[in-house]
N, C-alpha and C positions, 0 to 999 in steps of 0.2 A: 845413220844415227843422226836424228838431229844436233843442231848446237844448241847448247842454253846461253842463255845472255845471265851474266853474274852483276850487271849493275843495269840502275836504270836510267835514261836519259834525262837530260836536266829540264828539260822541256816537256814532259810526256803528257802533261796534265793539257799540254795545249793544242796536242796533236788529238784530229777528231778521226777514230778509225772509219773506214768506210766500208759498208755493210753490203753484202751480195746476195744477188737472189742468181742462181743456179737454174739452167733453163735445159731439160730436157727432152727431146724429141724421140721419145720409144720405138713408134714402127718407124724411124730412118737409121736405127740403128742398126749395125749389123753383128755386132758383139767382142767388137774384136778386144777390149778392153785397154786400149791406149792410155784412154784417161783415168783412169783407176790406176792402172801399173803407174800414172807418171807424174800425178797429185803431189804435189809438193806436200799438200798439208792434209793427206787421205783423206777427204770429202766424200769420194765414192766410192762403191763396191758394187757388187755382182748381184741383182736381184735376183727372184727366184720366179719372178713371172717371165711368160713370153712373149714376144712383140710378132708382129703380122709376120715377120720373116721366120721365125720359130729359133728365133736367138735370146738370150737374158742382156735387156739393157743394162746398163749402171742405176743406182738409185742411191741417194742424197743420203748421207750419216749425219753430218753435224753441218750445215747452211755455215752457221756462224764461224768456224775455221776458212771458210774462202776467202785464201788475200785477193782476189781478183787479178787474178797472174794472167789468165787467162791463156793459160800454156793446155790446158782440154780443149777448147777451141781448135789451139793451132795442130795438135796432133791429131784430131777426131780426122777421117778419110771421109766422112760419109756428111761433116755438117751439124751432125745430130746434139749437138751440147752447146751452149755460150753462155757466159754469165753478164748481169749487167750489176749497177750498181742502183741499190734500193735509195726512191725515192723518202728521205727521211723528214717531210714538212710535217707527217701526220706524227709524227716520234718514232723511233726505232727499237 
């Protein structure tokens, strides 16, 4: 269950969140679903297509929910996921 936060910071206006782009790699995936099950902020889920190895990669919900934890990364076995942090000069 998540926590809510019941007040807001005194500062929030000054904090600029930082935006992720989500990088999947399909045919290195093997399906094991680490990063779905382990999403802090459920980002992914279970496609319904198949990759070269005849497994269902993950595939992107909501981009905009990734704090860039980057805790898919560390548990992926095979590599296949990183995110980075979206270059914002053009606007975001």
């Amino acid at each position: 269950m998540p926590v809510r936060i019941w007040r807001k910071p005194l500062d929030a206006e000054k904090i600029k969140v930082k935006k992720a782009e989500v990088h999947i790699l399909k045919n290195q995936c093997k399906g094991c679903g680490f990063c779905i099950e382990f999403c802090p902020k459920q980002v992914l889920e279970t496609s319904d297509e198949l990759n070269i190895k005849g497994s269902h990669p993950p595939k992107i919900v909501d981009e905009t929910k990734c704090a860039l934890c980057g805790f898919c990364t560390a548990v992926c076995p095979d590599f296949a996921i990183f995110t980075i942090e979206k270059d914002c000069k053009e606007g975001c």
